[in-house]
Rosetta silent file (secondary structure, phi, psi, omega in degrees, C-alpha in Angstrom):
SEQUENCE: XXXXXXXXXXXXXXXXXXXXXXXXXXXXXXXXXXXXXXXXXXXXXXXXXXXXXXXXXXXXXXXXXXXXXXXXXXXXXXXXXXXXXXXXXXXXXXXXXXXXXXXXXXXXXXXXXXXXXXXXXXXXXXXXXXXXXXXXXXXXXXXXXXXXXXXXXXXXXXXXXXXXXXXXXX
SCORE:     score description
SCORE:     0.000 S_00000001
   1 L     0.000  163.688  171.121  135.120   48.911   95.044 S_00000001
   2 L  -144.161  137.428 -178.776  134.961   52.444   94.263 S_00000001
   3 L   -61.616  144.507  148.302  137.300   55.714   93.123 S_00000001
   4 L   -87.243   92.890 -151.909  136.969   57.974   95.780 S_00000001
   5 L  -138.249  137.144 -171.222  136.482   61.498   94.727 S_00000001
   6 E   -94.655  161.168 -179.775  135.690   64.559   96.431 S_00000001
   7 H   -38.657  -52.270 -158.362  133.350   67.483   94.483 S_00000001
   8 H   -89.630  -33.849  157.405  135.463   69.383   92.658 S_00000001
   9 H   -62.301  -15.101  166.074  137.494   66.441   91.069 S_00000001
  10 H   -65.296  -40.869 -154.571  134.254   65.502   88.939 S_00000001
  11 H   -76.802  -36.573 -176.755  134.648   69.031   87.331 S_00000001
  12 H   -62.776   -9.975 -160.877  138.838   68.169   86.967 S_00000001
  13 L   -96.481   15.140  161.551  138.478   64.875   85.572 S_00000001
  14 L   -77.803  -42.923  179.490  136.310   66.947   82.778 S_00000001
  15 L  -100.173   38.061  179.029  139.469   68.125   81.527 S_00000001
  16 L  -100.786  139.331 -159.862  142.443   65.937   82.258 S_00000001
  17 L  -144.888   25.931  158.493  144.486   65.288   79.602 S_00000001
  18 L   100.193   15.661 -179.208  147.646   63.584   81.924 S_00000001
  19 L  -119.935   87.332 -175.619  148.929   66.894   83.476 S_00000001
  20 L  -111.720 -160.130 -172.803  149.185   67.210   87.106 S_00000001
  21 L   -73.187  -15.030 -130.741  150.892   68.345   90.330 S_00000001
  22 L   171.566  116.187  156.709  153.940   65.701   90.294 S_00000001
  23 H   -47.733  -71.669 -170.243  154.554   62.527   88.238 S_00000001
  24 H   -23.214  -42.229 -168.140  153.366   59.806   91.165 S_00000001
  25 H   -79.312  -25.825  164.373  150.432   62.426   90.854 S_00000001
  26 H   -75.981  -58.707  172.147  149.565   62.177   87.372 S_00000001
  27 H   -32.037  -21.120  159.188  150.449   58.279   87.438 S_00000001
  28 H   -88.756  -44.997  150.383  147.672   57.870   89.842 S_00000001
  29 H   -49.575   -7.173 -163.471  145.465   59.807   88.297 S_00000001
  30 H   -78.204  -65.876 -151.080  145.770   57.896   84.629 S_00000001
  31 H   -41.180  -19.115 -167.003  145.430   54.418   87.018 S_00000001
  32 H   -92.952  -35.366 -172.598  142.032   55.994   88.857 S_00000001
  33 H   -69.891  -24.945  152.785  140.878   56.940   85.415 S_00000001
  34 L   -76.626  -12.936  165.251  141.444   53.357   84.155 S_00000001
  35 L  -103.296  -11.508 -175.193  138.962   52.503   86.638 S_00000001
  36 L   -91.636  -24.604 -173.140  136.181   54.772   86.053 S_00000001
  37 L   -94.119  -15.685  153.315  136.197   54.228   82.441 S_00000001
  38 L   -42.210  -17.645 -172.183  136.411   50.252   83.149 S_00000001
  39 L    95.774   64.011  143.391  132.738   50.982   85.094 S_00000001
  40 L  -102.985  123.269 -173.934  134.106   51.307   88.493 S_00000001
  41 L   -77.256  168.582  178.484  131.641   53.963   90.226 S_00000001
  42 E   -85.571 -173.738  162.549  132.658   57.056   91.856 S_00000001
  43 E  -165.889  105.146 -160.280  131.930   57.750   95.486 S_00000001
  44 L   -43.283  107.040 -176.114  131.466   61.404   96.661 S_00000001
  45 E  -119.437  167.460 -144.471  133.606   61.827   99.740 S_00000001
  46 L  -131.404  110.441  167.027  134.111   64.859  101.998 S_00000001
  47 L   111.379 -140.165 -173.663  137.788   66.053  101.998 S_00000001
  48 L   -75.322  154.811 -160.115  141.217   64.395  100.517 S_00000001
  49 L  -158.881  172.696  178.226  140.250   61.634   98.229 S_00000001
  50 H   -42.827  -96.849  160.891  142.146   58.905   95.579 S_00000001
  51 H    61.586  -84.936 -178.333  143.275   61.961   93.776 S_00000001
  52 H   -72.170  -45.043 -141.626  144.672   63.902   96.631 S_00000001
  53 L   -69.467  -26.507  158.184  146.390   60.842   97.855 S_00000001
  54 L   -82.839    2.457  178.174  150.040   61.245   96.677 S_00000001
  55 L   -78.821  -25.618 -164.036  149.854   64.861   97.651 S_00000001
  56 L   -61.235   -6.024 -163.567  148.775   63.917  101.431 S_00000001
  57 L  -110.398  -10.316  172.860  152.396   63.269  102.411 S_00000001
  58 L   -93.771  144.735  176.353  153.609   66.783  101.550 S_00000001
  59 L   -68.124  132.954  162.501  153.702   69.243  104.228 S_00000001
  60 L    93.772  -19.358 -165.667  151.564   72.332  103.499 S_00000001
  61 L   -69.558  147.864 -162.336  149.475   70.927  100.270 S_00000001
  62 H   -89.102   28.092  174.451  146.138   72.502   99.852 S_00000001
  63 H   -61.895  -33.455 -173.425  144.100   69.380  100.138 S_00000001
  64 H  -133.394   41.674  165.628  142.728   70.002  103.177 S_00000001
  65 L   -89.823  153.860 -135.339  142.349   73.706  103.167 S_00000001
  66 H   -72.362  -19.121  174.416  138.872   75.697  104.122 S_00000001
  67 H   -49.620  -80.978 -120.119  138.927   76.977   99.959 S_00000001
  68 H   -83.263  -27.824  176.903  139.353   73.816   98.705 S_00000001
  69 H   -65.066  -64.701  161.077  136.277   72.499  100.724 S_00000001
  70 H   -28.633  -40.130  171.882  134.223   75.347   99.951 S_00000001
  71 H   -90.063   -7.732  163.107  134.891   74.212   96.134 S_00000001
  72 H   -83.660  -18.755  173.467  133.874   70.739   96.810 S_00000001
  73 H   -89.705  -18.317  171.604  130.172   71.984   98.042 S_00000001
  74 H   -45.664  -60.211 -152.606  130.068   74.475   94.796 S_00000001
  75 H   -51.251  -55.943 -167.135  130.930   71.697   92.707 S_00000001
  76 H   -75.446   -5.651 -165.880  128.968   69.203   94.330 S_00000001
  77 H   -95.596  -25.246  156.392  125.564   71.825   94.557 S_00000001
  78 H   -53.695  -56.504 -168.378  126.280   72.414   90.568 S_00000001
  79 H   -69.287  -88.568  160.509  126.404   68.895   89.485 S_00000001
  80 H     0.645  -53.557 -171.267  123.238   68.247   91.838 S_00000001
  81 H   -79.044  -39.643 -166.101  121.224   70.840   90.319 S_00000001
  82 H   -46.769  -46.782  159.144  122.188   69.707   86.877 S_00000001
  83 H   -74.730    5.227 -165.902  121.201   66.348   87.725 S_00000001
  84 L    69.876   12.766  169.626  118.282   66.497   90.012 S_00000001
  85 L  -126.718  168.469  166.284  120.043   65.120   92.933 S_00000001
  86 L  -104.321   15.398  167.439  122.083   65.728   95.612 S_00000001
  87 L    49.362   56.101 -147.894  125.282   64.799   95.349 S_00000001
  88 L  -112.711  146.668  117.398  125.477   64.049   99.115 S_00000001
  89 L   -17.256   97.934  178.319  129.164   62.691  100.689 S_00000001
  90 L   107.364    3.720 -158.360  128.296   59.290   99.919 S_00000001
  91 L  -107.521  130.790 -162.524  126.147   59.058   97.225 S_00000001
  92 E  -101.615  141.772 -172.144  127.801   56.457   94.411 S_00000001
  93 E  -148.400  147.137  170.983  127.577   57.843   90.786 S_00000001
  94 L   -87.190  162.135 -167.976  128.517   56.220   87.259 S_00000001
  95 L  -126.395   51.628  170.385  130.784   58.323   85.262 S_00000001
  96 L   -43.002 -172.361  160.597  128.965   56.758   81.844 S_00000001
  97 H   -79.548  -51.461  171.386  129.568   58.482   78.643 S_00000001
  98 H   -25.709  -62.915 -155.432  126.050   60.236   78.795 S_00000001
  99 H   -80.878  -29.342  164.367  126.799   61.361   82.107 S_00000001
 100 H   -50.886  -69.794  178.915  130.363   62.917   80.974 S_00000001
 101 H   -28.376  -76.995 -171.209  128.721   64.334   77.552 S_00000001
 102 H   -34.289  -59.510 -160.170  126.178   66.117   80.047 S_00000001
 103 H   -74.331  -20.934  157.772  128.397   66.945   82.565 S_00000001
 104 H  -118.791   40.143  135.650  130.909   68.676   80.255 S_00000001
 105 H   -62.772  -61.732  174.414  128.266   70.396   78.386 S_00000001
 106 H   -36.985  -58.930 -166.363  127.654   71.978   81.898 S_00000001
 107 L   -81.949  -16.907 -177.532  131.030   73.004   82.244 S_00000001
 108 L   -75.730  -16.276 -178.233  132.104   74.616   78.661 S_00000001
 109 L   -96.802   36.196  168.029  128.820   76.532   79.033 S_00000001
 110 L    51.069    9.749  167.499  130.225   77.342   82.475 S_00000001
 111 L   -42.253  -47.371 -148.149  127.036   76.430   84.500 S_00000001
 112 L  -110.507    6.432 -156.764  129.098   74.081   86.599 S_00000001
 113 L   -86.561  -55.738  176.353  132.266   76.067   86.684 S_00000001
 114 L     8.540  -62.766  162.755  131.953   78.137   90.022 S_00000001
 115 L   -61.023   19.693  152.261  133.681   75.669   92.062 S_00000001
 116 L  -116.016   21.387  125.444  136.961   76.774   89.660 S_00000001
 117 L     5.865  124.803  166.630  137.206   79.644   91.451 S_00000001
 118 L    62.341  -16.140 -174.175  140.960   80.528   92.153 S_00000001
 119 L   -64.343   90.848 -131.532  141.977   77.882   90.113 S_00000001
 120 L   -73.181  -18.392  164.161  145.338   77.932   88.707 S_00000001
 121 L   -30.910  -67.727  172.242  144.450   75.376   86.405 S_00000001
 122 H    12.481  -77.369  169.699  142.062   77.625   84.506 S_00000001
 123 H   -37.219  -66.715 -169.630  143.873   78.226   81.218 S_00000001
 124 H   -74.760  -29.038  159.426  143.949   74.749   80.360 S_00000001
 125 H   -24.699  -75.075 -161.261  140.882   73.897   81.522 S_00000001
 126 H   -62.100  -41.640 -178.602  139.060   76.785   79.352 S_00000001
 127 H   -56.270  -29.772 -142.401  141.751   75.581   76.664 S_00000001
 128 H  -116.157  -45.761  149.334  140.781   71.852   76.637 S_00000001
 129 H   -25.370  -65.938 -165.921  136.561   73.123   76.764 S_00000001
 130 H   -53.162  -37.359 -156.424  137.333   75.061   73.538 S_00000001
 131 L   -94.918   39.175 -161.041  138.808   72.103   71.524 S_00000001
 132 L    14.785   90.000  173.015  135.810   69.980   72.605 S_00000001
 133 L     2.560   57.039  178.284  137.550   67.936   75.350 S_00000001
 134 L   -62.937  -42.885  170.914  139.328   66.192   72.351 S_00000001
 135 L   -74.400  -25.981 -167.576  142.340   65.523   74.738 S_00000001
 136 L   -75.819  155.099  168.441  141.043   63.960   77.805 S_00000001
 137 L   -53.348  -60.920  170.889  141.584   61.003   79.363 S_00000001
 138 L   -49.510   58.944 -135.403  138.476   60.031   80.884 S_00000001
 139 L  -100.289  -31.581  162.084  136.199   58.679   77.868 S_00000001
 140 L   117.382  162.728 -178.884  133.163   57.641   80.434 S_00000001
 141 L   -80.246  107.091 -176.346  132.286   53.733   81.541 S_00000001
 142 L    81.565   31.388  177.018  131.423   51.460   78.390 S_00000001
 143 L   -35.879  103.878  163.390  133.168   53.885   76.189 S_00000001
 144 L   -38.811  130.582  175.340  133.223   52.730   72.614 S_00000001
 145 L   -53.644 -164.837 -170.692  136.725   51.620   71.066 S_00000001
 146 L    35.603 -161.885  168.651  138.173   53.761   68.602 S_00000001
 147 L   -49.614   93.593 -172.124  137.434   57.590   67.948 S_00000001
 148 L  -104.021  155.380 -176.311  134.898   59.215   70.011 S_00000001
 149 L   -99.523  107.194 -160.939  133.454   62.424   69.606 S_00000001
 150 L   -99.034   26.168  174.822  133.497   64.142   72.841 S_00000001
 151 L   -55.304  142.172 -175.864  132.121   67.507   71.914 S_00000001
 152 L   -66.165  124.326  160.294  129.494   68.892   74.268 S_00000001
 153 L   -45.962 -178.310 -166.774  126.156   68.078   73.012 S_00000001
 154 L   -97.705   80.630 -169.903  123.422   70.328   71.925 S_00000001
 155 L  -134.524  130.391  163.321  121.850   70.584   75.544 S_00000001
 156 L   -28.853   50.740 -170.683  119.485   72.952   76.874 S_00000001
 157 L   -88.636  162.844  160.675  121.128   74.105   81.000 S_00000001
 158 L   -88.056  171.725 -138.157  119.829   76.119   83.441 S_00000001
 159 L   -95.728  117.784  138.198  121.704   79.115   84.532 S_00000001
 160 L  -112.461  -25.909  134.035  123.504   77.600   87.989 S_00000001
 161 L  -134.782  178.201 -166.901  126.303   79.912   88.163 S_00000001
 162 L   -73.310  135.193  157.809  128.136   82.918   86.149 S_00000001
 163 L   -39.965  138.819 -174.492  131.213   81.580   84.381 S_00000001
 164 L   -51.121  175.907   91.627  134.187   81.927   86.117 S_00000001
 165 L   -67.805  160.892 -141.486  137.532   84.423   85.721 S_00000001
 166 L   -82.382  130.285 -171.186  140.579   82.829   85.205 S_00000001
 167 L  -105.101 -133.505  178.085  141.622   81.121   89.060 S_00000001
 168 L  -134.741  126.177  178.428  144.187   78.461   90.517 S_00000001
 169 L   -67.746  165.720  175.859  143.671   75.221   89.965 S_00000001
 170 L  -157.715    0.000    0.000  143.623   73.269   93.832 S_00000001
């Protein structure tokens, strides 16, 4: 098996610290988040995703609006360059600790942030970056017990886009 996650949920599940749209929606997120850090890979999908999925039943929710797609090819063309791949719809990826450490190095130096565009989210995001993603959930796949230090390493990015102003999360 695999979480199903569309682009732009790799950059939320940099920050989540158990705060969502809805309880059902944060209870599904902790449960998909218990699977990624168990070693269950992700698997890049094009649209609504695990995620999305207790939102799909409300009329009007912005899952499968032309923004939020547009922020899943940012996301996924950020992540890509960071990694040297492409981060294709369909492409299976571990969400080690390495690959977290990297990948939210990317985003506190805002390389990867573009796709948070509009995002009402923002504040806490940028909030949860500063304290070196101390709070989150999401500790990465073979995750040591106890205290880990998730501060963004001392890593070297290229420029892939300008840090953000503050959006709406979607």
């Amino acid at each position: 098996m695999s979480v199903r996650l569309r682009g732009h949920h790799l950059l939320c599940l940099m920050t989540y610290v158990g705060r969502g749209y809805s309880p059902a929606f944060t209870a599904n997120y902790d449960a998909l988040v218990i699977r990624l850090d168990a070693g269950e890979p992700a698997e890049l999908v094009e649209g609504p995703d695990d995620i999305c999925a207790p939102m799909l039943g409300e009329a009007g929710h912005h899952c499968l609006n032309d923004s939020v797609v547009e922020r899943d090819r940012q996301a996924r063309a950020a992540l890509g360059g960071l990694f040297g791949d492409g981060f294709a719809p369909g492409d299976r990826l571990d969400l080690s600790a390495p690959r977290l450490a990297a990948m939210r190095a990317a985003f506190a130096s805002g390389a990867s942030r573009a796709a948070c565009a509009g995002c009402q989210w923002t504040r806490l995001c940028d909030d949860i970056a500063a304290g070196g993603f101390r709070r989150v959930r999401l500790k990465g796949a073979a995750a040591e017990s106890g205290a880990q230090d998730l501060s963004p390493p001392e890593v070297s990015l290229p420029s892939l886009s300008q840090p953000c102003a503050p959006r709406n999360r979607d």
